[in-house]
N, C-alpha and C positions, 0 to 999 in steps of 0.2 A: 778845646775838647771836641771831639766827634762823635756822635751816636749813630749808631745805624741802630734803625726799628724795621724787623722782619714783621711784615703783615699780608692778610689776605685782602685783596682788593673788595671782600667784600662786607670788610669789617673796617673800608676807610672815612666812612663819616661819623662812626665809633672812636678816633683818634682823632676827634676836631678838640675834646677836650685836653689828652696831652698834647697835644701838639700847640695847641696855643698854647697854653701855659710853658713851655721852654720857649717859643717867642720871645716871649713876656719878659722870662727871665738873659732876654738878649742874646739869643740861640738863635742862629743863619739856621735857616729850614729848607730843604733841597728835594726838590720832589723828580721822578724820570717820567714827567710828562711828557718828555721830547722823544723818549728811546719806545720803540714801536716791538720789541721782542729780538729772537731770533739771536744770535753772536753778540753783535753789539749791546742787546739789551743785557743779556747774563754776563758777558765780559765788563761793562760798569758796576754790575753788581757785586762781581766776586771783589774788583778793586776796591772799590766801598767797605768789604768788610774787613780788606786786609788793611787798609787803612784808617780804621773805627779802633776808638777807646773803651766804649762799650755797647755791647751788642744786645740792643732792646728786643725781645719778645714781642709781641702783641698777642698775646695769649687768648684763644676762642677755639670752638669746637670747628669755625670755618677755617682757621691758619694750622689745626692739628689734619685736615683734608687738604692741604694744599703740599703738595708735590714738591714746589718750588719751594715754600719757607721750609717746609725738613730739610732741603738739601741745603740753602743757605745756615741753619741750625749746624750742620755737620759738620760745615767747613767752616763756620767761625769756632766751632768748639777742637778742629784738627790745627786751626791757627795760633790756640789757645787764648782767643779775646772774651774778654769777662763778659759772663749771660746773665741778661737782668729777664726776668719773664713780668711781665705789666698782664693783669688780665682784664681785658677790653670788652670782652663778651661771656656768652653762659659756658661753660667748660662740662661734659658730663661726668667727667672725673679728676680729679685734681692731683690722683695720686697716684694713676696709673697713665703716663703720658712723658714724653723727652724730655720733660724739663721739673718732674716732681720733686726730685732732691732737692731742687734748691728755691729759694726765697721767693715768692711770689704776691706783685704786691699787687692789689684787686684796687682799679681805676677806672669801672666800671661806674659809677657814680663819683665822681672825686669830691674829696673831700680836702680839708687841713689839715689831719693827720695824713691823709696818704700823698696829700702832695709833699709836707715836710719828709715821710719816708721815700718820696721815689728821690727826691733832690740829695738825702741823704744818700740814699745806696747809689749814684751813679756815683757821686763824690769820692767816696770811699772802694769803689770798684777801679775807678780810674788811678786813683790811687797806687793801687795793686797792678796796673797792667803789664803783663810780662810782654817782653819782647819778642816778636813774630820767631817763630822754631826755622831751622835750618839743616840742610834746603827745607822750601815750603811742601808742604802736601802737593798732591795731586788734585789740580782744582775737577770740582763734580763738570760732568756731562750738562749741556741743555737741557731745562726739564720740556719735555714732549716734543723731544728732536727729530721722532719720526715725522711727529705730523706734519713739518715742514718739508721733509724729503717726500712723503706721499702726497703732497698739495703737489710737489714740482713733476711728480708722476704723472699728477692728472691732466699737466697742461700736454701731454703730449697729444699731436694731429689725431695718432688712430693707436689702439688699444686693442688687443688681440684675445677672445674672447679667454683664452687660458689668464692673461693678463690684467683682464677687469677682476675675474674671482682670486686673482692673489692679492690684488688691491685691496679687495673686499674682505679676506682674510685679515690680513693685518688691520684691519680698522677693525673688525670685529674683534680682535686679539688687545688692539689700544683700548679698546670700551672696555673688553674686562676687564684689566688694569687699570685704569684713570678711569671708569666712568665716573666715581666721586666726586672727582673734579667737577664743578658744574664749565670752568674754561674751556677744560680738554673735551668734555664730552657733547659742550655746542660745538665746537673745532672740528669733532670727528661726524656729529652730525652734519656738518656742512660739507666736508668732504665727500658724506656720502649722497646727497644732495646732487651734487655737482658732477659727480660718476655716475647717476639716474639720470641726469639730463645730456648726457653724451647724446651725439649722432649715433654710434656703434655700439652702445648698451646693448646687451644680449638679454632678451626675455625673461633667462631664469639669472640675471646677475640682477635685473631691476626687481624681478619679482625677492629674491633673498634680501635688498635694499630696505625695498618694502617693510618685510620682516626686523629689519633690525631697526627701522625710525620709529616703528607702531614700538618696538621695545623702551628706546630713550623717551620720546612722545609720553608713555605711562610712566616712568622714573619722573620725566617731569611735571606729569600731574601730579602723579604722590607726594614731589614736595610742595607744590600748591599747598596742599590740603596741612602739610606738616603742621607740630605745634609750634610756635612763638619760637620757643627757648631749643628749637633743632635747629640746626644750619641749615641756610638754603640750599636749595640744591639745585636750582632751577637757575639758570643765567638770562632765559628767555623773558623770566616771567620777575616781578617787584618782591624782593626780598621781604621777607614777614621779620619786622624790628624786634629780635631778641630777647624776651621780656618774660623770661620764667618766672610763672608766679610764685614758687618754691624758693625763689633766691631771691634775699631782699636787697643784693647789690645787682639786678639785673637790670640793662640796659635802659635808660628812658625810653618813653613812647615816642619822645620828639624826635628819637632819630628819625632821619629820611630812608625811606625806600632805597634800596643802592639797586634793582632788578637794571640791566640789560638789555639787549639783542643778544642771542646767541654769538657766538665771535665767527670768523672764516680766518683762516687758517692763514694770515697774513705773513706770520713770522714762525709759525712753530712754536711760538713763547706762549707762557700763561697770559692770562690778563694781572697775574701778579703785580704790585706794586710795589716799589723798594722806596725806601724814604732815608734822607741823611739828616741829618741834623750836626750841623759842626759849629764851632767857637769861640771866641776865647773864653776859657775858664773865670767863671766870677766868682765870687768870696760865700763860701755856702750858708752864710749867713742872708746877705743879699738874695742868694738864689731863693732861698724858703721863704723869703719874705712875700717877694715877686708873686712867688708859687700859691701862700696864703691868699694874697689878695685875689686873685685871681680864680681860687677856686671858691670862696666868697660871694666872689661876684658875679662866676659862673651860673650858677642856678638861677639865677633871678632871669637867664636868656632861654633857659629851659623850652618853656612855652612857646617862645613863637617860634621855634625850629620845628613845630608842625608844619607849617606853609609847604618845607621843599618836600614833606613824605606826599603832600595833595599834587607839588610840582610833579615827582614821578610815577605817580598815577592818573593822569590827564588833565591837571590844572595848570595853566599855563600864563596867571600873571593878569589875566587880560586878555590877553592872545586867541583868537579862536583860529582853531584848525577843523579837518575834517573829520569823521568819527572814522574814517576808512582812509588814509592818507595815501595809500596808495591808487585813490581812485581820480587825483588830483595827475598823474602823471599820462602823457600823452598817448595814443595809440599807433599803430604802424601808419593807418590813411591820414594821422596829422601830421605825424612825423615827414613822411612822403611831400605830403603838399607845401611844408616849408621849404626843403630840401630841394625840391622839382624830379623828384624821385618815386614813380606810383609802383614799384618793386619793393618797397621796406615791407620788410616780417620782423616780426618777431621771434627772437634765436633764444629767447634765456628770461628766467623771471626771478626774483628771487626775495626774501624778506631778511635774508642776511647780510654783512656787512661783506666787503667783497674781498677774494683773496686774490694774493700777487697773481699775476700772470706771465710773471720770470722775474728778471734780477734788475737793476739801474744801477748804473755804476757810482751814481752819486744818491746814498740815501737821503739825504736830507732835501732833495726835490721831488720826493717822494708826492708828496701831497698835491703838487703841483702837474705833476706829470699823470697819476694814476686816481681816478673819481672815487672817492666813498670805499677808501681804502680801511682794514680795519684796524692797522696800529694807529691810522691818524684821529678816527673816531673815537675808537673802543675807553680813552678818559674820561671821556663827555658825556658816559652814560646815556647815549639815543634810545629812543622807543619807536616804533613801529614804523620801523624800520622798511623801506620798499624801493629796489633795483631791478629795474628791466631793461636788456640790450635790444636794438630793432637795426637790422643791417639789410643791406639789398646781397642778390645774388654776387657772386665775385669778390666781396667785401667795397665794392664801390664807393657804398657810404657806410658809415657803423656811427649807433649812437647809444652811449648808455647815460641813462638818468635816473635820478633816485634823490629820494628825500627820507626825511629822517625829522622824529617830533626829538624836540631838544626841552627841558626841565621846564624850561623859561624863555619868552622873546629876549629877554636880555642875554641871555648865553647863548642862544641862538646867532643873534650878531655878534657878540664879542667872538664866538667861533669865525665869522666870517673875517674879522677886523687882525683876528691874530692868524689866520692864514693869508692874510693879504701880504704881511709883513715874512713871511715863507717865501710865498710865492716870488716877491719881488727879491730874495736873495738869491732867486734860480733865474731873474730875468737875465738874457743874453748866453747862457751859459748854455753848451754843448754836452747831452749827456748821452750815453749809451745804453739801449737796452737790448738784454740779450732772454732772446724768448725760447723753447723748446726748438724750434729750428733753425731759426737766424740769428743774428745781433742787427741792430739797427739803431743807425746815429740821429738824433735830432737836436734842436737848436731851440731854445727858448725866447719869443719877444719878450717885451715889454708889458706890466701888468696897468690893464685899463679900470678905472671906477674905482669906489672906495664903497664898503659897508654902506646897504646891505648887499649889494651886487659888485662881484668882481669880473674878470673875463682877462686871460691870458691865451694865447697864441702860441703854439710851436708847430717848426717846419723838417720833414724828413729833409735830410742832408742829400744822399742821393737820389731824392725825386725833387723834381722843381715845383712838384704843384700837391704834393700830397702832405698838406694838412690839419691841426686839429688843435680845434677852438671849447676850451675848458672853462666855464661857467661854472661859478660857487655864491648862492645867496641866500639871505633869511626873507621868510614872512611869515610874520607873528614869532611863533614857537618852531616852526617848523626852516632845516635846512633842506636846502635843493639843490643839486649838483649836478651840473650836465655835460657830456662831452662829445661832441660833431669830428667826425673825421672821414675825410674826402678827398677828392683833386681838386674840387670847385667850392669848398667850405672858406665862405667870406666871414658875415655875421650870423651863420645859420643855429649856433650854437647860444647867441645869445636871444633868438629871436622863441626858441624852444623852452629857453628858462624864463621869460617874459610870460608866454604862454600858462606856463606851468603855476609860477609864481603868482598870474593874474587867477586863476582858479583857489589857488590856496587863500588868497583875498575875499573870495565870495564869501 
């Protein structure tokens, strides 16, 4: 059997309790940790449904705002695969929403009667599955596929001041549409960010800028302040755990914080989550049983799942970081004096997570190749979040670095430990990347160190001497990520994350 559960990424540690529980009852559980957004990301996911037995809901007021689970909704319902709605979070209406006609089972606290009902209705749903229609629908569009094509706008050299305010159009046109989204509308906040920090900004394009972040900026104070039992709305800011005192199936307090960094526009994709769950069918006898004990014994963990709501609001385990983590990263005259370089400025700041800067021909070296990228991030849930580029004139040298507080020093390095294991699948391999005016080939060494410091090497193909040494480490709670590129770049790149890392230590 296959499940797919449509959910909002921000109601994913609200499904720690179904989801274990089909574990439990010997359910392969599939998460797209790996997929970063963009074609690939939404192309797994329409496959997923067409090859799903039944098509779980995750029903909350945050998955009825989310762009991408309606459109997955549509097209499992145009494929005709059986909809089960599970409700996960506070819902303000139950009876006015895509999925009211039909049976709705609230898993919002589980219990033994609703884990025997959810194990029953998939049973009995799979049962029933009709055969995919022919030919298939027309599969839906990318949700928020402009703002991938306006990120690739942005990287162009020089922007013609008619050209900044049609950019700025359309982003102001995506925010009325998606501003709900809190993905899309940090996505479109970062884009516009990044149009204010041009060389060629025109006065009244930055000044209208202006204008519309002071806009988002108060959208996301407002949801700060929101009650409990509203959806968040804020991706910048620690989600307030859903807990309407009106509903007395309303979420524990133990859930954790799910808040964010705003995203950058890496892929065009939501921060959306898609989840499978496939299996072979067990005897639904067995299933409920599994199911029973399980929710049983569930609540007795209730309690200490406070810990990770303290991890995403600055508790760290142990780990001390700094109250300003961005004051831990280097400045241009240090930068300079490692380098042998008294020309670095600084070209770019930022507390977002970074977007593409063109295409690579091999995604999945993605991580390897491009620093504090935001599809590689954006699972991990980072906090405060800080990237700044420092180059010499000519691009001589260019370096960006950034770090990022991660839940836990333990995630923090398992982050490092499971990019090492990336990284070393792109060792030796040749990949292309094609930027708004060129393509250019480079060449991957070999990855040095292990957790908590890594450091990887590649070499432009057609220059002999040009380049760039990719540094990724923890200390404590916090990752650091740095990248040197030059003609004369040895160990400069890891002598910079040393630096940096030796500060985060203090």
């Amino acid at each position: 059997m296959a499940i797919f559960i449509s959910y909002s990424s921000q109601d994913r540690t609200s499904l720690d309790a179904l989801t274990t529980a089909l574990k439990r009852a010997q359910q392969k559980v599939w998460f797209d940790q790996e997929l970063g957004g963009g074609d690939a990301w939404w192309n797994a996911i329409l496959e997923q449904i067409r090859s799903c037995d039944v098509f779980i809901v995750a029903l909350s007021n945050n998955w009825l705002q989310s762009k991408p689970s309606l459109a997955e909704l549509r097209y499992a319902q145009a494929l005709n695969r059986p909809i089960l709605p599970v409700k996960v979070g506070p819902v303000d209406s139950v009876r006015v929403n895509p999925v009211s006609t039909l049976q709705i089972i609230d898993y919002q606290n589980p219990t033994v009667d609703a884990g025997i009902q959810l194990v029953t209705a998939i049973h009995a749903m799979r049962d029933k599955a009709a055969p995919l229609p022919s030919p298939l629908p027309e599969e839906p569009p990318v949700p928020f596929g402009y703002i991938m094509r306006l990120g690739n706008d942005l990287s162009e050299k020089e922007l013609t001041p008619a050209q900044q305010l049609q950019l700025l159009l359309e982003l102001r046109t995506g925010l009325d549409e998606d501003g709900d989204d809190p993905s899309a509308r940090g996505d479109i906040a970062q884009l516009l960010r990044m149009l204010r920090m041009r060389h060629d900004v025109t006065y009244r394009t930055r000044t209208e800028i202006d204008n519309v972040l002071a806009e988002i900026e108060a959208k996301d104070g407002a949801a700060k302040g929101a009650p409990s039992g509203a959806p968040a709305k804020a991706s910048a800011a620690p989600a307030a755990a859903p807990a309407a005192p009106a509903a007395p199936a309303a979420a524990p307090q133990a859930r954790p914080a799910t808040g964010h960094a705003a995203p950058a526009p890496s892929s065009g994709g939501s921060n959306k989550k898609l989840l499978i769950i496939g299996g072979a069918a067990l005897a639904a006898v067995l299933a409920i049983v599994l199911i029973v004990v399980f929710a049983s014994g569930g609540n007795t963990r209730k309690p200490t799942a406070a810990n990770p709501s303290g991890a995403a609001t600055g508790a760290s385990n142990g780990a001390t970081a700094p109250a300003e983590t961005g004051s831990i990263l280097l400045g241009a005259v240090d930068i300079g004096n490692v380098l042998g370089d008294p020309n670095m400025k600084e070209s770019a700041h930022s507390d977002q997570l970074r977007a593409p800067q063109g295409t690579l021909s091999d995604q999945e070296c993605l991580s390897a190749f491009e620093p504090f990228q935001e599809s590689v991030y954006r699972p991990h849930d980072p906090t405060a979040i800080h990237t700044q580029v420092v180059q010499s004139s000519g691009d001589v040298h260019r370096v960006v670095e950034a770090v990022a507080k991660f839940p836990s020093a333990e995630k923090a390095r398992a982050f490092v430990e499971s990019s090492a294991g990336k990284w070393r699948a792109c060792a030796n391999k040749t990949v292309t990347f094609t930027g708004p005016s060129k393509s250019t080939e480079w060449s991957f060494g070999e990855v040095n160190g292990a957790a908590p410091k890594i450091t990887m090497t590649r070499a432009e193909t057609d220059n002999n001497t040009r380049t760039c040494q990719h540094v990724l480490g923890a200390a404590g709670d916090l990752v650091i990520e740095v990248q040197a590129c030059g003609n004369d770049i040895t160990d400069g790149g890891a002598k910079l994350a040393d630096q940096i890392m030796a500060r985060a230590n203090k």
